[in-house]
TINU-37531 format. One record per residue: residue in one letter; x, y, z of N, C-alpha, C in turn. Coordinates in pm, whole numbers, padded with zeros to 5 digits, always signed. Atoms other than C-alpha are relative to their C-alpha. Layout:
AXYZXYZXYZ ...
//
This chain:
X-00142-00013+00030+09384+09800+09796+00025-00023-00149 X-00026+00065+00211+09506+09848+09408+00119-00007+00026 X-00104+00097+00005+09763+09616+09310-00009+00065-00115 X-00018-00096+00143+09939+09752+09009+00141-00023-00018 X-00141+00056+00094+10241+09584+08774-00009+00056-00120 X-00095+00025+00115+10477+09670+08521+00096-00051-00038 X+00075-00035+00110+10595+09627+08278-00055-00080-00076 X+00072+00107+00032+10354+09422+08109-00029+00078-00153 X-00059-00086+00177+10413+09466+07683-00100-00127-00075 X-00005+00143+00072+10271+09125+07567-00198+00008+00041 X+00097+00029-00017+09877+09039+07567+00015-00184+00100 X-00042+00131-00045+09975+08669+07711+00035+00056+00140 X-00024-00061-00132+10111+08859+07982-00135+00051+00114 X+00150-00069-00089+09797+09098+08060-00090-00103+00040 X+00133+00075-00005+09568+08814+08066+00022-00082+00132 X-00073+00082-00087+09824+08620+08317-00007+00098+00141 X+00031-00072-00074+09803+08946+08539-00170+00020+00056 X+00135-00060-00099+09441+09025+08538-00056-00185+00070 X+00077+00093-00060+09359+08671+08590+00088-00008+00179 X-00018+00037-00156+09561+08667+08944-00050+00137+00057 X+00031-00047-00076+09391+08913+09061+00050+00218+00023 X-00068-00161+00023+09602+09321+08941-00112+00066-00070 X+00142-00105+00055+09361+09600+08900+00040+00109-00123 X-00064-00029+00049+09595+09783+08763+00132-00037-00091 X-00115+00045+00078+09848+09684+08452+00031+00059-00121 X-00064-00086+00101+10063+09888+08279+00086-00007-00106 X-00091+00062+00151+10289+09875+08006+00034+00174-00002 X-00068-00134+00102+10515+10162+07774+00038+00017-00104 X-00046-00072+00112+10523+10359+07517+00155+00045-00001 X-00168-00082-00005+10904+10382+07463+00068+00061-00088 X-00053-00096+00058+10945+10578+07171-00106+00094-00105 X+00064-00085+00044+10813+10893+07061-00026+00003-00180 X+00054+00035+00143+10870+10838+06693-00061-00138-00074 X+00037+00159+00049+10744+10466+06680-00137-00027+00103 X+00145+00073-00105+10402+10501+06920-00065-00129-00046 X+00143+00082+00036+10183+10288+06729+00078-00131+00012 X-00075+00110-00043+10289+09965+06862-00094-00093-00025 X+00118+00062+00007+09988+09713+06711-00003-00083+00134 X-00010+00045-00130+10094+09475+06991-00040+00009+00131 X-00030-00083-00099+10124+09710+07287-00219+00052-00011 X+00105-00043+00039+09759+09818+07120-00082-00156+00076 X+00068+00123-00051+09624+09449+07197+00017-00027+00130 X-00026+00030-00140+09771+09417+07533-00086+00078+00096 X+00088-00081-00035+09561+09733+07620-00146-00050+00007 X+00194+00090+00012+09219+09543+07500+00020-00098+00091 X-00010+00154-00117+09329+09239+07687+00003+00045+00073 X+00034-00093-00076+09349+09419+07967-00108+00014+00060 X+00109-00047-00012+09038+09604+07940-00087-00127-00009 X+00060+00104+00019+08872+09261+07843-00026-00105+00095 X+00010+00104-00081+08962+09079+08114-00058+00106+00172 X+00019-00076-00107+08813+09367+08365+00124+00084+00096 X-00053-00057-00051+09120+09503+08467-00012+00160-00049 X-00052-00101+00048+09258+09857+08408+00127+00028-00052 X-00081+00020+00042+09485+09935+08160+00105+00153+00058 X-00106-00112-00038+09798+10210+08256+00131-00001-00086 X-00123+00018+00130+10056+10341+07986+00048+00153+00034 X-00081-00112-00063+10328+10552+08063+00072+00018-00188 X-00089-00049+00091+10469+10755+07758+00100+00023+00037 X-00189-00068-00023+10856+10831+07754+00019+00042-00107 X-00017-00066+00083+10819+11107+07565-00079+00119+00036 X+00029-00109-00081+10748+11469+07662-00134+00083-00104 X+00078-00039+00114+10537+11614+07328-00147-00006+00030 X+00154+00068-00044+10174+11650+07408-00117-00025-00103 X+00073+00039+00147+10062+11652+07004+00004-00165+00006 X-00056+00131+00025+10253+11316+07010-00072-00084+00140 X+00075+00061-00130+10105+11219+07412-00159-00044-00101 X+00121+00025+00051+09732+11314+07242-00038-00140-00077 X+00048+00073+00112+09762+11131+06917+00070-00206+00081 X+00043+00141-00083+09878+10800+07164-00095-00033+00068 X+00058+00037-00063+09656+10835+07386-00190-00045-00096 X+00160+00046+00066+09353+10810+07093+00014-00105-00084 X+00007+00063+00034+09515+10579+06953+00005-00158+00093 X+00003+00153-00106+09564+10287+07270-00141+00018+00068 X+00142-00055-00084+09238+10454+07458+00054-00122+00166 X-00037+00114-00186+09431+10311+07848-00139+00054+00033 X+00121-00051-00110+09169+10377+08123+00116+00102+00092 X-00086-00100-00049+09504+10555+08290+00134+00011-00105 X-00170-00029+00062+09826+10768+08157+00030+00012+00080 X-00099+00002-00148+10106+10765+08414+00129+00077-00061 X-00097-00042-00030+10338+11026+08424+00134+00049+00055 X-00089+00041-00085+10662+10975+08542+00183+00099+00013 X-00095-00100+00033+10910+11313+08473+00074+00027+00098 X-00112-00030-00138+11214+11392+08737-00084+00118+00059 X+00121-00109-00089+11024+11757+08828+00096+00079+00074 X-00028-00114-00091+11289+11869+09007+00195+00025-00081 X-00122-00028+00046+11642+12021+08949+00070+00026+00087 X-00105-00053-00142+11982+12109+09192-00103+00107+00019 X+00085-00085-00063+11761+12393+09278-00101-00015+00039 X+00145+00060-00086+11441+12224+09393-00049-00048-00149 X+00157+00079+00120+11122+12237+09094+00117+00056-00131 X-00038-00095+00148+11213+12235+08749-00077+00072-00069 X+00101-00071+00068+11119+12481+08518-00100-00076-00067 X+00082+00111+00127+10921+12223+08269-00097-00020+00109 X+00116-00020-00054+10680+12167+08571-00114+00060-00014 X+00125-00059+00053+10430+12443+08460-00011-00047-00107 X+00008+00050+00215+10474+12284+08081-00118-00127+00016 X+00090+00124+00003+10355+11933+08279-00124+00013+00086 X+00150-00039-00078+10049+12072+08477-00066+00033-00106 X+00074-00102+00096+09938+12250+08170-00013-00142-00119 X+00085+00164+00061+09949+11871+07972-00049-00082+00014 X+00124+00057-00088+09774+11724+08232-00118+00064-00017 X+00142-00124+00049+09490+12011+08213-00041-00051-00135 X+00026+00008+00155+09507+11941+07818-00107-00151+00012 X+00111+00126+00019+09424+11567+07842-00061-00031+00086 X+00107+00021-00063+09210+11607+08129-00124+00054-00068 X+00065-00054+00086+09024+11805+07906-00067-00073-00145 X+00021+00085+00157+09037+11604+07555-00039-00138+00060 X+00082+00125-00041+08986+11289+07748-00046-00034+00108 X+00076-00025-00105+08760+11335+08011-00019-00178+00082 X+00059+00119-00012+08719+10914+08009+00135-00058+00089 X-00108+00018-00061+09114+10877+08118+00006+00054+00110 X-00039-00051-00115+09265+10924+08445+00126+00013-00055 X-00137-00068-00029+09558+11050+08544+00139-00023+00099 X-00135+00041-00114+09868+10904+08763+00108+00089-00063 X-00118-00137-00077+10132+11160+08882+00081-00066+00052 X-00116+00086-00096+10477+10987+08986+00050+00167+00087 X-00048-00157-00100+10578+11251+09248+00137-00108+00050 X-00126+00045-00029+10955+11169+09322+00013+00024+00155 X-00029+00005-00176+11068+11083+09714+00163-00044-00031 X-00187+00052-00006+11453+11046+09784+00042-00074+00104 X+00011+00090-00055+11593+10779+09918+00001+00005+00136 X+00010-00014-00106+11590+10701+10285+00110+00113+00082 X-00123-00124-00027+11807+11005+10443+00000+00087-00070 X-00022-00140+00092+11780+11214+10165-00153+00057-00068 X+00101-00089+00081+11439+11317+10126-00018+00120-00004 X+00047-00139-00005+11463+11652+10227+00086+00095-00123 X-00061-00030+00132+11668+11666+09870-00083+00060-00081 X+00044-00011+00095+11390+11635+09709-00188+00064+00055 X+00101-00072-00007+11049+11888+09697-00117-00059-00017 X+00096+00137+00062+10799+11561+09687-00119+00092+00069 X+00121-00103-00008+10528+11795+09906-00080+00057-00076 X+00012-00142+00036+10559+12086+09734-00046-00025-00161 X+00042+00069+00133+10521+11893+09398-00162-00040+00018 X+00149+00106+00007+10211+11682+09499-00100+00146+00034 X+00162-00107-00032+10007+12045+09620+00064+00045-00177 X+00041-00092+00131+10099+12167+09259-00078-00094-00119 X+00076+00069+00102+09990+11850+09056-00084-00062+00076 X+00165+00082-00045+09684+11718+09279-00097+00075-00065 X+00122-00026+00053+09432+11960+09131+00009-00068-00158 X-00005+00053+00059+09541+11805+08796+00078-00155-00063 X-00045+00121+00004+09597+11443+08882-00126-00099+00077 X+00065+00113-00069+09369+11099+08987+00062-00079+00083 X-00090+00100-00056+09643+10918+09118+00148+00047+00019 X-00175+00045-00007+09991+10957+09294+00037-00117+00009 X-00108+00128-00002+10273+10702+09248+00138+00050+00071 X-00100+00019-00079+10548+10722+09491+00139-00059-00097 X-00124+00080+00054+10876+10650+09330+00132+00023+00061 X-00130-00018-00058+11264+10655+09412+00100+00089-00122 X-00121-00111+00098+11472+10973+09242+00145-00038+00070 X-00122+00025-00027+11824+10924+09282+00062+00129-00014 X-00051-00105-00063+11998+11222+09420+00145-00026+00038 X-00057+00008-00067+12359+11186+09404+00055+00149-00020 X-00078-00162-00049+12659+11489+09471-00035+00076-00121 X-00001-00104+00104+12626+11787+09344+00128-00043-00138 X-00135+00044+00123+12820+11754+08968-00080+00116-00088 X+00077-00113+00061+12769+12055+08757-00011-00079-00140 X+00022+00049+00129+12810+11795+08459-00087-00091-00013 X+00090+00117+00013+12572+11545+08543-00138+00062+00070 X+00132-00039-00047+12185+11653+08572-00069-00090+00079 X+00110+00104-00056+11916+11468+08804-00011-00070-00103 X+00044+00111+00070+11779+11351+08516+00094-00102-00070 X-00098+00127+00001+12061+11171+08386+00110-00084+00085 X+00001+00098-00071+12099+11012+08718-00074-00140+00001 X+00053+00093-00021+11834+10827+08685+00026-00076-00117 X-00071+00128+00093+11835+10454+08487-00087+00049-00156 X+00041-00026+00096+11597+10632+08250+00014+00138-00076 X+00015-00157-00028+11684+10994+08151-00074+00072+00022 X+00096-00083+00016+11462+11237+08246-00106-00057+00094 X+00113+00112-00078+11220+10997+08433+00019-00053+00110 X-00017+00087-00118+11152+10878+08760-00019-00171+00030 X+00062+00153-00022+11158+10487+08858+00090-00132-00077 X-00066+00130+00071+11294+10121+08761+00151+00030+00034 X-00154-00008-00083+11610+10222+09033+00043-00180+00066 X+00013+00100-00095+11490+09884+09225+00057+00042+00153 X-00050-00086-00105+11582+10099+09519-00154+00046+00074 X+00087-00050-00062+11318+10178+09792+00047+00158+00035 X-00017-00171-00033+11208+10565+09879-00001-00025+00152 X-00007-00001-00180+11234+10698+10227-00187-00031-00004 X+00162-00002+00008+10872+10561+10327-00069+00093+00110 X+00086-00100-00090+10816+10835+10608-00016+00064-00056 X+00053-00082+00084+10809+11079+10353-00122+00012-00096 X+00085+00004+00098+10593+10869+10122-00151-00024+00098 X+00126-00021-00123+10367+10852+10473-00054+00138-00004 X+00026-00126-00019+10360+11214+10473-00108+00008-00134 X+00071+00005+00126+10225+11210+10107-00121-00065+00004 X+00113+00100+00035+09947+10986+10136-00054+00076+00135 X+00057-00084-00089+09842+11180+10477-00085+00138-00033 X+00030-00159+00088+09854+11519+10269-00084+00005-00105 X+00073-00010+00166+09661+11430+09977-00115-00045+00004 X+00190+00021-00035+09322+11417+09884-00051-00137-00092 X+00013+00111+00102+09384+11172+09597+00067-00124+00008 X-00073+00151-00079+09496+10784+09629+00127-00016-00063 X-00148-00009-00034+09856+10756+09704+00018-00109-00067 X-00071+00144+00044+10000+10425+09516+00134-00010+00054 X-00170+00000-00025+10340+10317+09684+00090-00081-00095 X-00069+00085+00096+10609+10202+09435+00137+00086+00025 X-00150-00040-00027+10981+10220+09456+00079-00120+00051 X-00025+00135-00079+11158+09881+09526-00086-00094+00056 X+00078+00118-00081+10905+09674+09607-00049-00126-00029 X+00050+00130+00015+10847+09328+09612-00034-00122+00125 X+00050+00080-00049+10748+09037+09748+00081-00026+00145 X-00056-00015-00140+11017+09072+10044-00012+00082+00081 X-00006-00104-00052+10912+09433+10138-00104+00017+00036 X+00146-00071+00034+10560+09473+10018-00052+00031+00100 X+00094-00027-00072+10399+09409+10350+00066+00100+00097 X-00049-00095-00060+10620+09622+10550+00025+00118-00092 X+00002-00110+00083+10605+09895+10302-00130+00082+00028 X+00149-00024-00017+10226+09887+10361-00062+00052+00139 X+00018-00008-00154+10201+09904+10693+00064+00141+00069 X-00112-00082-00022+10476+10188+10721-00090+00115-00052 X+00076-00116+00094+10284+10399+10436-00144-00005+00009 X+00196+00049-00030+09916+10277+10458-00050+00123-00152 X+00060-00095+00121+09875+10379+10072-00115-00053-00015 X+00123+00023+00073+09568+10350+09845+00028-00180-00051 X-00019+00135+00105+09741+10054+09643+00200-00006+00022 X-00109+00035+00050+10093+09917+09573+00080-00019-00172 X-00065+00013+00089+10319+09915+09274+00101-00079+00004 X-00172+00054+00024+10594+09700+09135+00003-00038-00145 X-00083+00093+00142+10824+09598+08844+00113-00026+00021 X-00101+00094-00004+11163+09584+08899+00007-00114+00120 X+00053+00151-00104+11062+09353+09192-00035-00120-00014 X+00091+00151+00075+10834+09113+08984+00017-00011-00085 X-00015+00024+00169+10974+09123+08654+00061-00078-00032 X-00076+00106+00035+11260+08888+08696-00020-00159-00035 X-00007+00170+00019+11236+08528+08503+00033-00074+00097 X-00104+00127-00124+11310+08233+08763+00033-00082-00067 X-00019+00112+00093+11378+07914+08683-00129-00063-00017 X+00129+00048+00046+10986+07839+08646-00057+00038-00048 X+00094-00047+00093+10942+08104+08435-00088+00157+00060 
//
């Protein structure tokens, strides 16, 4: 079972993760004109240092600008996390992101690859084309991630993507997906399913049990300070 947190930005952090036991720990690139993050660069080695695996999600679409991050952090995974779909089902930009997957499966043969394939929430998955997505990016993906798209009324002024809390991007709703759908997904696929979408420490095991993924995901679940810190 891979266990797998975000967002983890800090080396103090990574070291606090891999030592309990996360195989997976990710972090982000959050702006396209400011990649080189020395920091964000160390948290990656720590990481890698302490035997985990590192995972870095760009939020930023450019694949000159993807490349020249990805040679400069060297993760062990990139995680792509793009909406994919539009009021009409797939979006066009879909062939743009199969074809920059291909690229840096290509240039970095040493990286993997996580694929957020979007599920809608409980009742409304048949909103969203999460299938029909995962047969077009499994030949160029290592890993799905299950997430929660937010699908509300039709509005001809407001796009999917600026439904969600990030534009353009799936995830960090704190909202669980429908999980029969994300059952269907992990049934259908040849590659290991990760479930993420709301989940934490009140859900996790009934999430698991429901979906029977590869691994689990969380952040807005486990990210919150307590009072111990």
């Amino acid at each position: 079972m891979i266990i797998q947190i975000y967002e983890i930005q800090s080396p103090a952090e990574a070291e606090k993760m891999a030592a309990l036991g996360v195989d997976h720990i990710g972090s982000v690139v959050l702006s396209a004109s400011d990649w080189r993050v020395p920091q964000l660069k160390e948290t990656v080695h720590a990481v890698q240092s302490a035997g985990a695996r590192s995972s870095l999600i760009p939020l930023f679409n450019r694949l000159e600008t993807i490349l020249l991050t990805l040679e400069y952090y060297r993760p062990d995974i990139v995680h792509f996390c793009q909406t994919l779909t539009s009021p009409g089902g797939i979006s066009d930009d879909v062939a743009r992101y199969v074809q920059l997957q291909q690229n840096i499966m290509n240039r970095f043969p040493g990286i993997r690859v996580m694929r957020t394939i979007p599920i809608g929430l409980e009742g409304q998955s048949d909103q969203v084309p999460t299938l029909d997505l995962a047969g077009i990016f499994e030949p160029v993906s290592d890993y799905f991630l299950t997430d929660t798209l937010v699908v509300g009324p039709a509005d001809a002024h407001t796009s999917i993507d600026r439904q969600q809390p990030v534009a353009g991007f799936v995830g960090i709703t704190g909202r669980t997906c429908d999980w029969q759908m994300a059952r269907r997904l992990v049934e259908a696929s040849r590659i290991p399913v990760i479930l993420a979408g709301g989940i934490g420490p009140g859900n996790v095991a009934a999430g698991l049990r429901a979906v029977q993924p590869a691994g689990v995901d969380s952040c807005t679940g486990t990210n919150a300070v307590g009072t111990d810190g």
